[in-house]
C-alpha positions in Angstrom: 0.0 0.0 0.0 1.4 3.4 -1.2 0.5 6.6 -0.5 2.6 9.9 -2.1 4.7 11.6 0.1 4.2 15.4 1.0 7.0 18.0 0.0 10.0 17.5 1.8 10.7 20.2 4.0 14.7 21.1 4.0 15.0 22.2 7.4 18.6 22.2 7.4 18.7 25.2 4.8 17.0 27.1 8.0 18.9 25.7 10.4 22.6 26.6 8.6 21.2 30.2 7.6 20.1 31.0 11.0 23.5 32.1 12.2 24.5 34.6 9.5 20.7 36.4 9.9 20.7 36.3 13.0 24.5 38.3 13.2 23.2 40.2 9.7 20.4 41.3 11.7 22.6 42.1 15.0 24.9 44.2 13.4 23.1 46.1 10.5 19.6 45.8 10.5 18.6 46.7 13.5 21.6 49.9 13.6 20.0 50.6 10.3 16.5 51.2 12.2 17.7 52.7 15.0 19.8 55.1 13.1 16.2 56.2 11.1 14.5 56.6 14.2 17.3 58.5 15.6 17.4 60.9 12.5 13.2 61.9 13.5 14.4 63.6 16.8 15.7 66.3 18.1 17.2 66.6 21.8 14.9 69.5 22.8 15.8 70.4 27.0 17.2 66.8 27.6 14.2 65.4 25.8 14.1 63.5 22.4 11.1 65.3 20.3 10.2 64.0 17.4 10.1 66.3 14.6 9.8 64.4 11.7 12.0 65.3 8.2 12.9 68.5 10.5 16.2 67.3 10.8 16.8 66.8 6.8 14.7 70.1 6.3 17.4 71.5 8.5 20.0 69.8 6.6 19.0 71.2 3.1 17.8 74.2 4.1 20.0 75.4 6.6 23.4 77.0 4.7 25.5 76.1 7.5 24.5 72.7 7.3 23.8 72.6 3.3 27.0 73.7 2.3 29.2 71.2 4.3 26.6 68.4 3.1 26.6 69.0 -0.7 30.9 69.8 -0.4 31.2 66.5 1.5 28.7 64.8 -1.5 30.6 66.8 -3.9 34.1 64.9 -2.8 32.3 61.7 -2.5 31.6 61.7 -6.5 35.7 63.0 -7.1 36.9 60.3 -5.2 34.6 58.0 -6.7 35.2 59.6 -10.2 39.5 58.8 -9.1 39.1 55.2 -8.7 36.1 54.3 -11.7 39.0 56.7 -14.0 42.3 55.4 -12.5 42.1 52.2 -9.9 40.0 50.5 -12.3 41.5 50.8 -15.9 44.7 49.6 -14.0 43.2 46.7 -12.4 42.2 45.1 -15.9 45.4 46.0 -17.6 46.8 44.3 -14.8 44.7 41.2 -14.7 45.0 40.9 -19.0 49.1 41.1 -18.5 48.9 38.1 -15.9 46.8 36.5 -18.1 49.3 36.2 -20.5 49.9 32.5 -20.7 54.1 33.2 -21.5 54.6 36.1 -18.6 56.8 34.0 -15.8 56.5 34.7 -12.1 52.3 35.5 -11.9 52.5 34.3 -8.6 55.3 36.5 -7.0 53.4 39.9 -9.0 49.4 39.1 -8.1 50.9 38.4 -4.3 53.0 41.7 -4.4 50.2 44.3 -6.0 47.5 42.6 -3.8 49.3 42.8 -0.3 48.2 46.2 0.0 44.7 45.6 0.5 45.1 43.5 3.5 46.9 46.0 5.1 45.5 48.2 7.6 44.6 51.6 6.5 46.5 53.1 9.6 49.4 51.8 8.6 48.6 53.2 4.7 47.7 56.4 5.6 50.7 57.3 8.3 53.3 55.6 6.1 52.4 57.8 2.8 52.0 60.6 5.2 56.0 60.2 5.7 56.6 59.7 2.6 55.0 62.5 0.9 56.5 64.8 3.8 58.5 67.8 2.6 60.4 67.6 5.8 61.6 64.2 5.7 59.7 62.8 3.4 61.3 60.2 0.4 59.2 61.6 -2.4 61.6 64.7 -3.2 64.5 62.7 -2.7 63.1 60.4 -5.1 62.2 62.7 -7.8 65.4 65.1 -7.3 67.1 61.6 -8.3 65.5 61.3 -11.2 65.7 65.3 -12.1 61.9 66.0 -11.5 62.3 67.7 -8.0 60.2 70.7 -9.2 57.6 68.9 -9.4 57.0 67.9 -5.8 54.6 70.1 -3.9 53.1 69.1 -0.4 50.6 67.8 -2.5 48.4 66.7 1.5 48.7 70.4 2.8 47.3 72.1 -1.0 43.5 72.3 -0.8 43.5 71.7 -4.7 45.7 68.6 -4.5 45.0 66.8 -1.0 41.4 65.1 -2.2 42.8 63.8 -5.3 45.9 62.8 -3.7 44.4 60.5 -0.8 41.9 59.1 -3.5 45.4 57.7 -5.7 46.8 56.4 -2.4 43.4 54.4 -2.1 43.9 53.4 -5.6 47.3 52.4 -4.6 45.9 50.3 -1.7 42.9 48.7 -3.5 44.1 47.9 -7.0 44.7 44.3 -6.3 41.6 43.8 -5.6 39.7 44.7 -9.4 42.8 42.7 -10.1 42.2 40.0 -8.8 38.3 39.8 -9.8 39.0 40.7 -13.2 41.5 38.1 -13.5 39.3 35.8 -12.0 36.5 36.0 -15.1 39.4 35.7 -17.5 40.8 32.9 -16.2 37.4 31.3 -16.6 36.7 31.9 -20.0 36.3 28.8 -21.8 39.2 28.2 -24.1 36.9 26.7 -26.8 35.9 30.3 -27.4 39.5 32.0 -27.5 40.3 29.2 -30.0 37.9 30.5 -32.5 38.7 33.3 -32.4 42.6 32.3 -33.3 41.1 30.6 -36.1 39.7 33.6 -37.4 42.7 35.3 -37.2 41.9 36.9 -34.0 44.6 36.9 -31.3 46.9 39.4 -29.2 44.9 42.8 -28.0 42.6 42.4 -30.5 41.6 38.9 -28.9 41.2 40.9 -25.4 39.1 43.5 -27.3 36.6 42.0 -29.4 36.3 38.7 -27.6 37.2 38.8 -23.7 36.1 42.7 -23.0 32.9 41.7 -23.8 32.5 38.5 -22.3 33.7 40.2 -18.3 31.7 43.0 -18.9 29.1 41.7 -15.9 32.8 41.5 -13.7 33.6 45.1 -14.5 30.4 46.0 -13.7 30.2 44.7 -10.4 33.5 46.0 -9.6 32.4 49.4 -10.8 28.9 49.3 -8.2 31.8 47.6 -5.3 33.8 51.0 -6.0 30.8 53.4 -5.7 29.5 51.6 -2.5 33.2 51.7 -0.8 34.0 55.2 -1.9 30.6 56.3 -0.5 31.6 55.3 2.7 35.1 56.8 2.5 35.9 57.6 5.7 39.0 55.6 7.1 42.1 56.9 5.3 41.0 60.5 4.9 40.5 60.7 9.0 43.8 59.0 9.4 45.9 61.3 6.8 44.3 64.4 7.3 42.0 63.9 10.7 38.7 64.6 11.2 38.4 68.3 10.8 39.4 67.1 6.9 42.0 69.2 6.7 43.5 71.7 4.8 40.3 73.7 5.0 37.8 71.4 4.7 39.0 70.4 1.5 39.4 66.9 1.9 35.6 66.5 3.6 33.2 63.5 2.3 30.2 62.5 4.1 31.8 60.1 6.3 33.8 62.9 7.9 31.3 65.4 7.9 28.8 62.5 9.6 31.6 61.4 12.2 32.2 65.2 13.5 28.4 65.8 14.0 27.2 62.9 15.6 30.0 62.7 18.0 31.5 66.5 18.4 35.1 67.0 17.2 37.2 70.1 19.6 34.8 73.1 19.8 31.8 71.1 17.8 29.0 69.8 19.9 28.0 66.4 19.0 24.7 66.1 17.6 23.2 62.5 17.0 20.1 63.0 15.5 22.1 65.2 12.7 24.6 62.6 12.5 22.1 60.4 12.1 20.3 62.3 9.5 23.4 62.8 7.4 24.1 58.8 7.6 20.6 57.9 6.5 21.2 60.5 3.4 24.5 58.4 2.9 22.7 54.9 3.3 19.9 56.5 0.4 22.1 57.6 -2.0 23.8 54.1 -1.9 20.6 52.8 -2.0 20.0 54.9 -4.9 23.5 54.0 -6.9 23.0 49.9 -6.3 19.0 50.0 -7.4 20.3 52.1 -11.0 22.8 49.0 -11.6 20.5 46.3 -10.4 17.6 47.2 -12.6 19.0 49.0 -15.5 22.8 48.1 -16.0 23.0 44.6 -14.6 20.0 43.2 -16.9 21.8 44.5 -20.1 25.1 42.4 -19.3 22.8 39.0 -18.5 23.4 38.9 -22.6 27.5 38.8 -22.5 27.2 35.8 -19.3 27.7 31.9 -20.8 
């Protein structure tokens, strides 16, 4: 006597997720709530009011509030703009050179270019500090070697230079890692395809061109939305370099800074939470924002290019 058998329930799946969404949930989901609810009040004689939007009405409409937010947003798209323009052209050259099937010693170069992104951004930040020092720094010595001393400048103390200058020492740091992903969707392009295309007479840089370009497109492109999401929350090696107060005159502030300094005070600030928290919520939108345009309008064009 048969009878059929119910769906099978996979508890297990449960059971192994549980852990990560429970810490997921811990650590950001809940923050991210309490952060929204934070950015509806205002401390009003010890007391938490709530006002609403009052807080992001203040933070548009307010110039002293206003202009720091839209220079902080303003430095957030440079920085960005540094490493889609520099960090990321570098890191696919890089990947089609070690790709090369001939070049000897791949190991000993993808360990050496990606070492830097394991290291702390502490360490990064003080050590090109000394470096780029005019006092007793290596970089003039280095370029009065090589008869290009005049053009060293204290490129961290100009306001014009010190932005663009932390944003190539985060390219510096973070190369290997487009690097590596890049290389990673070459390596696994099936050779059945590269083979035609030799047949057809296609091979060298026109091969990487008109045949591998195309096909780690969806690669580039989810390096480029990685870049935008970590260079929105730029904050680490622009505190260490040039501190909190984003020195020289503000000139190196992105939102990070500018949300760090209200929401807990910096020397003759007061610290302000529900501001802070209003700035980080406009931060966590405009991510929002960036990641929904790739999802839904870049991402379904490059399905086409994936095997």
């Amino acid at each position: 006597m048969s009878s059929e058998a119910g769906p099978k329930r996979r508890w297990h799946i449960a059971v192994f997720l549980a852990p990560a969404v429970l810490v997921y949930t811990a650590l950001m989901i809940l923050p991210l709530f309490g952060t929204l609810k934070l950015s509806l009040y205002q401390n009003v004689d010890q007391q938490q009011v709530f006002v609403g939007f009052g807080n992001f009405a203040t933070l548009f409409g307010d110039p002293n509030w206003s202009e720091a937010f839209w220079r902080g947003l303003k430095n957030n798209f440079w920085f960005f703009f540094i490493h889609m323009a520099v960090q990321n052209p570098i890191g696919i050259a890089l990947a089609a050179m070690l790709s090369v099937p001939a070049l000897r010693f791949k190991a000993f170069y993808r360990t050496a270019i990606f070492i830097p992104t394991i290291l702390s951004f502490v360490i990064v930040g003080f050590a090109w500090k000394l470096i780029l020092s005019p006092l007793w720094g290596i970089a003039p010595g280095l370029l009065d070697a090589v008869g290009l001393k005049h053009l060293f400048k204290p490129w961290l103390g100009l306001e014009d230079y010190a932005l663009t200058t932390i944003a190539l020492i985060s390219v510096w740091q973070y190369v290997g890692i487009p690097m590596m992903l890049i290389y990673a969707a070459l390596l696994s392009i099936p050779d059945e395809v590269l083979e035609a295309g030799e047949i057809d007479g296609i091979t060298g840089m026109k091969a990487f061109w008109k045949i591998k370009l195309p096909l780690i497109l969806p690669s580039i492109g989810i390096i480029s939305i990685l870049t935008f999401v970590g260079n929105f929350n730029a904050f680490d090696l622009v505190y260490t370099i040039e501190g909190a107060m984003a020195a020289p005159n503000f000139s190196t502030e992105v939102m990070g800074t500018l949300m760090f300094r209200t929401f807990f005070g910096h020397q003759t600030q007061p610290g302000d939470p529900n501001m802070g928290s209003a700035i980080a919520m406009m931060m966590f939108l405009i991510i929002l924002a960036g990641v929904t345009v790739y999802l839904f309008l870049i991402q379904t064009r490059m399905r086409r290019y994936q095997f």
